[in-house]
N, C-alpha and C positions, 0 to 999 in steps of 0.2 A: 403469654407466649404464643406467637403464629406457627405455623408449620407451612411450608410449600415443597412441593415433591413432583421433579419434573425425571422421564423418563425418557430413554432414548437408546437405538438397538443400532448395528454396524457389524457389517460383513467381515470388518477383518477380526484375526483371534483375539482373545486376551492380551498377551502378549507385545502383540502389535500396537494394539490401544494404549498399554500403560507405558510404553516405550517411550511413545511421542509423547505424554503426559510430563514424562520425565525427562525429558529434554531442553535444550535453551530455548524460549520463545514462545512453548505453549502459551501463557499467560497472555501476552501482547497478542497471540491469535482469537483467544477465545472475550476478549474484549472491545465492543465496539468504539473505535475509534471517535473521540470527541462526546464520548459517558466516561471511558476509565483510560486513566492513563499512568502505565507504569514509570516507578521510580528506580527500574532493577530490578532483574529476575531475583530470584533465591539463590545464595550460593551454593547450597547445598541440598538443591530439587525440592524433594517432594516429603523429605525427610523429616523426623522430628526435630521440633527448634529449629527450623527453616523457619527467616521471617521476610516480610515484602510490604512494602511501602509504596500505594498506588493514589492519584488523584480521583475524584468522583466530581466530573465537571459538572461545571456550574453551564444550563443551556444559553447559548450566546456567545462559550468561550473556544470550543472546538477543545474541550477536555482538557484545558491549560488552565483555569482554577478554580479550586474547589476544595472541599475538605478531605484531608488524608486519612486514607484510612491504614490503620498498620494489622498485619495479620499475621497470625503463627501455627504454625502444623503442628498437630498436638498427637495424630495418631496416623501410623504408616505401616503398612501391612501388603508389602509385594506378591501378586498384581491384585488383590485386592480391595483395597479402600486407603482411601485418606481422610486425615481429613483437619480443616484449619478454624479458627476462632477468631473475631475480631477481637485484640488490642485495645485497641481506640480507635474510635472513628465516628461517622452520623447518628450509627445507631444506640439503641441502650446494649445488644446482644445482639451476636448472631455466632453460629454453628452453623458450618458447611459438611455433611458429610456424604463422600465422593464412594460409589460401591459398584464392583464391578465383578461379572458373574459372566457364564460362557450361557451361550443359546442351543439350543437342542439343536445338533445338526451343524454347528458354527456359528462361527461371530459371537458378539461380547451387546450386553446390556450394560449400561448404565444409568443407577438410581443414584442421582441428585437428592439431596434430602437438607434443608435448610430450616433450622428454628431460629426464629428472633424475636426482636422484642422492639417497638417502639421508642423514640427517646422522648425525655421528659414524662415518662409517663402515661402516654397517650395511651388509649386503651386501647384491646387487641380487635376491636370490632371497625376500627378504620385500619386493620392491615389491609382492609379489601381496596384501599386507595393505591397499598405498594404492589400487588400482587401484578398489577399490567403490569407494570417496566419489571417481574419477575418473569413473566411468561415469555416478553421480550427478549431480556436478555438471556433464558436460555435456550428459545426457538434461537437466537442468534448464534452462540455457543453449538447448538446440536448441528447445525448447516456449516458452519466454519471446520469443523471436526470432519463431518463427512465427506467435503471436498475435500479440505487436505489430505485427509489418508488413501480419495481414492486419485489424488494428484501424486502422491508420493510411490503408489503400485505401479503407475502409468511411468514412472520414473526410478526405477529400484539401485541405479547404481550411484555410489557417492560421488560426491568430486571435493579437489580442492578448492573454493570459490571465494574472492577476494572481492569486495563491494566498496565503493567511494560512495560518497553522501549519505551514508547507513543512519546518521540523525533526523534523517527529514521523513517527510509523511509518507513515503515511495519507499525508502531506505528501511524503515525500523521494521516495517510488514513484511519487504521482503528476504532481509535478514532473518525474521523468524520464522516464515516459513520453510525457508533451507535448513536453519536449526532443526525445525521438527522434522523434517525427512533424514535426518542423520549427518546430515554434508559437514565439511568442516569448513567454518565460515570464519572469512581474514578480515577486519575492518581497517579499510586505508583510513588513516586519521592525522591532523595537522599538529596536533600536541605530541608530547611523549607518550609514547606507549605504558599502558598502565597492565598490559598481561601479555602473552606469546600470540595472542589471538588478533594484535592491533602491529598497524604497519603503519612507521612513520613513513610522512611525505607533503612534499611544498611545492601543489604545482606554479607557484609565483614564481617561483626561484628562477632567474634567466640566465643562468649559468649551467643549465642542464642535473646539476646536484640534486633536486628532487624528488629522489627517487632511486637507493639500491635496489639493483635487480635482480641482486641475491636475495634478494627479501620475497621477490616472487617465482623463484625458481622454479619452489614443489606446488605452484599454483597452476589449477587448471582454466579457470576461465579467470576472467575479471569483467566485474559489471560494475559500469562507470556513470553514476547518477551526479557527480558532482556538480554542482555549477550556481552561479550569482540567481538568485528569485528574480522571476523576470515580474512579475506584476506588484512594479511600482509605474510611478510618472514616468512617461518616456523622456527623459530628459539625457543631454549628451552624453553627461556622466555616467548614467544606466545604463544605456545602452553598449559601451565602450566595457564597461565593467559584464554587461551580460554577455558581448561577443569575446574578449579576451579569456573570460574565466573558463568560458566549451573549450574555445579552440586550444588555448595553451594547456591546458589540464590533458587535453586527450591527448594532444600532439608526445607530450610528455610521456605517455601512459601507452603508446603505440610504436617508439622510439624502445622504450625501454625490452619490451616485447619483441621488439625484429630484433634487439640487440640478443637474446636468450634463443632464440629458434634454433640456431646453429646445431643446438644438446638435442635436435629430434624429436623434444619432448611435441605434441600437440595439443597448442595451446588455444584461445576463444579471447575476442576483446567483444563485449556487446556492451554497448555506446546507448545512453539515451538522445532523441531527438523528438523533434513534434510535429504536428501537423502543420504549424506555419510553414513546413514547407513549400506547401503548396498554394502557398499567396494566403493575404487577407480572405479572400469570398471568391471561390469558383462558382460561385451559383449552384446550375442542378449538375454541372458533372460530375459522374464517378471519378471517386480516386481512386487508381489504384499502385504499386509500387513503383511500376513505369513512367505517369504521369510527371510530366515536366515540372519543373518549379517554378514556384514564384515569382514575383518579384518587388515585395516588401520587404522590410528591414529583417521582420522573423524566417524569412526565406533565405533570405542572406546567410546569417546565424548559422541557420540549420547546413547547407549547403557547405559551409564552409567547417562548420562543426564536424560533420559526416569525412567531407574530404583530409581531418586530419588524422583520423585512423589510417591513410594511405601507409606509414611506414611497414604497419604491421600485415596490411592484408598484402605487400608487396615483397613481404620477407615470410609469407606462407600463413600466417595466422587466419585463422577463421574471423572475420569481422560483421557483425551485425551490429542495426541501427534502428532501434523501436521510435518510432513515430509517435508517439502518444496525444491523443486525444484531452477532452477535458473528464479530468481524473474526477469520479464519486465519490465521497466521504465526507463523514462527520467530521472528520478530527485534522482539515485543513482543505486550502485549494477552494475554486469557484463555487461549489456547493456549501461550505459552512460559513461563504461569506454571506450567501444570500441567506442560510437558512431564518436564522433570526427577524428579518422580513416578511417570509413568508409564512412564520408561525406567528406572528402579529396580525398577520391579513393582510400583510400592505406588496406582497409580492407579484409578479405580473415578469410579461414578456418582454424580454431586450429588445429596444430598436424595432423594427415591423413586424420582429418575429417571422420571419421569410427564412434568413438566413438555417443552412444546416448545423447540430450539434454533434463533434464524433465522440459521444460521451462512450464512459467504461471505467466499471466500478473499480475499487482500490484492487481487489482481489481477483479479477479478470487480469489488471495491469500487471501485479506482482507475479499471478501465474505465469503470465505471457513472457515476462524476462526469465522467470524461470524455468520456461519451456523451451525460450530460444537457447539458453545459457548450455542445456541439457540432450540438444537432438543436434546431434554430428549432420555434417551438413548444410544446416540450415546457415544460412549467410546472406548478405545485402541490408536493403530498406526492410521493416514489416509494420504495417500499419497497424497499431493499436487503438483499435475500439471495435465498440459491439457491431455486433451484427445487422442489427436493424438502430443506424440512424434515425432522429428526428428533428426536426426544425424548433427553431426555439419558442415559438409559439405553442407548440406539442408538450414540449420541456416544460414548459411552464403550467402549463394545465396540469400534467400528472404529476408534477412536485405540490404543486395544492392538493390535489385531491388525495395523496400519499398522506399528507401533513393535515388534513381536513381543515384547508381553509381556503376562502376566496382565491381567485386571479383576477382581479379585475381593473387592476392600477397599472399597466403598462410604463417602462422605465423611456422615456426618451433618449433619444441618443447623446446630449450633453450630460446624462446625469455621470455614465463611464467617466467621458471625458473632463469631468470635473476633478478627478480623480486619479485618471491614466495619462492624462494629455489626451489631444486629437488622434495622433498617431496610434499611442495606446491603445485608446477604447475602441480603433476599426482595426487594429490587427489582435488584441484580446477578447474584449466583451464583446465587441459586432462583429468579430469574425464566421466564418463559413465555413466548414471543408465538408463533402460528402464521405468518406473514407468509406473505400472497400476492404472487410475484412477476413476476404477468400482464401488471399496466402497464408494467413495464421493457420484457417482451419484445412485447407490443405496440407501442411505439416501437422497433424493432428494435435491443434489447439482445441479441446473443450471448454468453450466458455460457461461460465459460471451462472453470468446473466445476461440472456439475449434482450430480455422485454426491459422495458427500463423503468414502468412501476414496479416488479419484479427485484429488480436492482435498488432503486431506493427506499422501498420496503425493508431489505437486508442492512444497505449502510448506516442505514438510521435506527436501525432495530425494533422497527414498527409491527 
């Protein structure tokens, strides 16, 4: 039997702590995306005979397969401790128990305390093989925890907030972050509703049906991630299917919103978009909100995607439109494609590596819609990513050096295009944009991670 025992301290009270603990969403926060992946929170939190059912990926799969592990809370003592037992799963044992105690003068410690045990019998003298990915994933867990709660002070009042594409890599993080800060979160969804918490809706539908808008009456904002994955082959079909599914979804969803304004209420539509806005490759100019657009097919998209929230920002809704860069994460998106490459050795720079990257981890992105969703006023374009840009050559150096292995194989530019099409791989993988990200933090955006070893240090849980 091992023991490992990680410690970690936080400004805000007890209280506060075990709040968010108890909340929807913890779990999927405090798990780095593409190691663990939940199957369901718990129905009944933190409680005894709460059970949960999560994946522990396999690396190479972005945390989609692997062995289940099933868990159940065996002891619960508010604000106190918890604490849960592995089921079944990889191991032979393990005991979690979660203890939480006030600090002299304020704020709340928490002692993590884990005994397990090897399976098959391995002896306890190779735990020292498990203990890194322990230290990892709860250095990961303790930074996860800290920003969010000191992201949730910076934001103290709830709202009603209703999210589309809440399945995907963007959606499920930042559903649970709203969870953990209290908010009451609506999930638009295309099936039946399976609780009060879910809103049917078909933005196909061409008959305007889509969509009661009495379903979003008592809703404050709605943040609108939906839309077709844009990186496949550019082929006609794709494309047709990536421009229709923005613009009709929002048009939809902006429509229905100027039709409710009438009631006074003040309501927020914040729309995702991307940096192809702004063409394939500006080279070295700054972008910033002002900057003209493109004119590539992603430019197109976006432009036109943006222009369909017109109904709502013209019948008084506040309308924002995040820009999004190329999103950081294990657990999907440009980074878990490559990763597997680059923990082989066989990783290297796109193309000349010239081009610029506007990378920005999962948890900058998700704060940043949750910032725009939550500060009145704030309205237009906003460029999402970090602060200090890097060209892809840069990129690719400190993703080696994060993952300690070579760069030395540089990607040609046909390998995209094998892949993406022509079109594809210069307006995805060979793409460029400088993005300025002044405006964020001039509406007091705190980013998470400005350095971008810094950042993939965190998403990978290194």
């Amino acid at each position: 039997m091992a023991t490992f025992t990680h410690v970690s301290e936080y400004p805000q009270s007890r209280e506060t702590v075990w709040a968010w603990h108890e909340r929807p969403g913890a779990f999927t926060r405090l798990s780095p995306p593409g190691q663990v992946r939940s199957k369901g929170e718990p129905s009944v939190g933190l409680q005894v005979g709460a059970e949960h059912r999560f994946t522990i990926g396999v690396p190479g799969t972005a945390g989609k397969v692997g062995p289940t592990w099933h868990a159940r809370h065996t002891a619960y003592d508010p604000p106190s401790f918890f604490e849960d037992v592995m089921v079944s799963g990889p191991l032979r044992s393990w005991v979690h128990r979660h203890v939480f105690t006030d600090l002299p003068g304020g704020g709340t410690r928490i002692e993590d305390e884990v005994t397990y045990e090897l399976p098959l019998g391995l002896p306890d003298v190779l735990a020292r093989l498990v203990e890194p990915q322990l230290r990892g994933m709860f250095a990961y867990r303790e930074r996860q925890l800290r920003d969010d709660l000191a992201f949730h002070e910076r934001h103290p009042e709830t709202k009603v907030i209703a999210v589309s594409g809440a399945s995907g890599l963007v959606g499920r993080q930042l559903v649970a972050l709203l969870g953990g800060g209290g908010h009451d979160v609506r999930v638009l969804t295309r099936r039946a509703p399976k609780s009060e918490r879910e809103i049917r809706w078909d933005p196909e539908a061409s008959d305007g049906s889509g969509l009661d808008a009495e379903a979003l009456r008592d809703v404050d904002v709605v943040i609108h991630l939906a839309g077709e994955p844009i990186g496949k082959r550019f082929t006609a079909h794709h494309k047709a299917r990536v421009f229709d599914s923005r613009v009709r979804s929002t048009t939809l969803l902006a429509r229905v919103l100027a039709d409710l304004s009438s009631d006074g209420r003040e309501r927020a539509l914040v729309t995702a978009s991307a940096s192809g806005y702004y063409g394939a490759d500006r080279g070295d100019e700054v972008l910033t909100e002002q900057s003209a657009s493109g004119d590539a097919f992603l430019a197109l998209v976006c432009r036109e995607w943006e222009a369909a929230a017109d109904p709502a920002r013209e019948a008084g809704v506040r309308v924002a439109h995040v820009r999004t860069g190329y999103v950081q994460s294990a657990g999907g998106g440009q980074l878990a494609l490559q990763l597997p490459l680059y923990e082989a050795g066989l990783g290297g720079r796109l193309g000349d590596g010239r081009q610029w990257m506007p990378w920005i981890t999962i948890d900058d992105l998700i704060g940043l819609y949750a910032h725009v969703a939550l500060t009145p006023g704030l309205a237009g374009p906003v460029n999402a990513a970090a602060p200090e840009p890097v060209r892809a050559s840069e990129y690719a150096a400190t993703l080696g050096r994060v993952v300690r292995r070579p760069t030395v194989l540089p990607v040609p530019g046909f390998g995209p295009a094998l892949l993406l099409g022509r079109q594809g791989a210069r307006e995805l993988a060979l793409a460029g944009q400088r993005l300025d990200a002044s405006l964020a933090q001039e509406w007091g955006y705190q980013f998470r991670h400005r350095d971008l070893a810094d950042g993939l240090r965190h998403v990978l849980a290194r």
